[in-house]
C-alpha positions in Angstrom: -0.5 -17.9 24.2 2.6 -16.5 22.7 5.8 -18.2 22.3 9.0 -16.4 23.1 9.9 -17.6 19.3 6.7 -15.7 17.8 7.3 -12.6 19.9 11.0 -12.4 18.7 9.9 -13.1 15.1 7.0 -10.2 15.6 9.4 -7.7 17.1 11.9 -8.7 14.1 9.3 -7.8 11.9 8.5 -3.8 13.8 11.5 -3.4 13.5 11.9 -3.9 10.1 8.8 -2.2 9.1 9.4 1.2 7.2 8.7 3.8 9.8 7.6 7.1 8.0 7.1 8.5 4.5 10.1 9.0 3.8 11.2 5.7 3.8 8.3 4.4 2.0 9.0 6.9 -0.9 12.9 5.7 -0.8 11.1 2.1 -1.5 8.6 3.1 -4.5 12.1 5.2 -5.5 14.5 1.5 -5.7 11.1 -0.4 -7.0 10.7 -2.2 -3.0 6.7 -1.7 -3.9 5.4 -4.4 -1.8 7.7 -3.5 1.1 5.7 -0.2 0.4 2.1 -1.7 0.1 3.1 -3.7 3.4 3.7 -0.4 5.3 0.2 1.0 4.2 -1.9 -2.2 4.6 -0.1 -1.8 8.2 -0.9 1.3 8.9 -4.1 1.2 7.5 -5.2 -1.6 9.2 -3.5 0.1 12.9 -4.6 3.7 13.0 -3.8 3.6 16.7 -0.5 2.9 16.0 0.6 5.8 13.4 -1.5 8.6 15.2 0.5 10.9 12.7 -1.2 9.9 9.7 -4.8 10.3 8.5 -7.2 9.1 6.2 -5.9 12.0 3.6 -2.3 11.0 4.1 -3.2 7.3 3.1 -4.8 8.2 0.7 -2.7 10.2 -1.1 0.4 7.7 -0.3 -1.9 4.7 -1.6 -2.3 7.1 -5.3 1.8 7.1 -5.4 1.8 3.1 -4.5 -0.8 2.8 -7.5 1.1 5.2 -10.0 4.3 3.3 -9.1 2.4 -0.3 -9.9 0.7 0.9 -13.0 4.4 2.6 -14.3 5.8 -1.1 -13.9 2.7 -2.9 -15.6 1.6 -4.8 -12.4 -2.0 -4.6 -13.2 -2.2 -6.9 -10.0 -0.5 -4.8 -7.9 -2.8 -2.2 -8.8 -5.4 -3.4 -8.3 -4.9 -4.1 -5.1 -4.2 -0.6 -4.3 -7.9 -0.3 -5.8 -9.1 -2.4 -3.5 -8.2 -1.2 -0.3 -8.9 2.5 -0.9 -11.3 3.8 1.0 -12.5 6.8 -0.2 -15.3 5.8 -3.1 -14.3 8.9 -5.4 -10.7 8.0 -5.5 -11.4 4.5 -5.6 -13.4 4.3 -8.6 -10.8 7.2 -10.0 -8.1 4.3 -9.6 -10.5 1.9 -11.1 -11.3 3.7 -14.2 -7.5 4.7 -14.6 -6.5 0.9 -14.2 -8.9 -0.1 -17.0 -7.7 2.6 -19.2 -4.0 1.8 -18.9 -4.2 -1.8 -18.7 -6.4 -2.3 -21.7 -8.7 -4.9 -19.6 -11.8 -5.2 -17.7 -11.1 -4.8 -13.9 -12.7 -8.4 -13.2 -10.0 -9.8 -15.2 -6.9 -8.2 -13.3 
């Protein structure tokens, strides 16, 4: 059962939320990249919810989130980008690419 506290504190965070593309490009633009990673996870993981973007359009967003992590050094970040792509080609792509720029072995980002 919900609480009217946990409601509030869920419709807080909707609101919140970054609600197009445009806003989650102003975020990788002022460095906000886990604001930005917090918007895709969402969407990602609530298709019904943003209708208006596909599979291609996460994808391609996800390569800007990874580019924007990899151009500040966060190997982590990265590679969490890596991890929740879901097309194998660009996955692997990002892999390979995360290796080459970080120097290390994927297992030990």
């Amino acid at each position: 059962m919900f609480s009217e506290r946990s409601f509030s504190n869920n419709q807080e965070k909707l609101e919140k939320m970054m609600k197009n593309t445009g806003e989650f490009r102003k975020a990788l633009e002022t460095g906000n990249l886990n604001e930005a990673e917090n918007f895709l996870n969402e969407v990602a993981s609530n298709p019904e919810s943003f209708p208006q973007y596909d599979e291609r359009w996460l994808d391609h967003r996800q390569r800007e989130l990874f580019q924007s992590f990899y151009q500040a050094e966060d190997w982590q970040g990265a590679k969490r980008v890596v991890e929740v792509t879901a097309d194998a080609l660009s996955q692997q792509g990002r892999k390979d690419r995360l290796e080459e720029l970080s120097g290390l072995n994927y297992e030990e980002i």
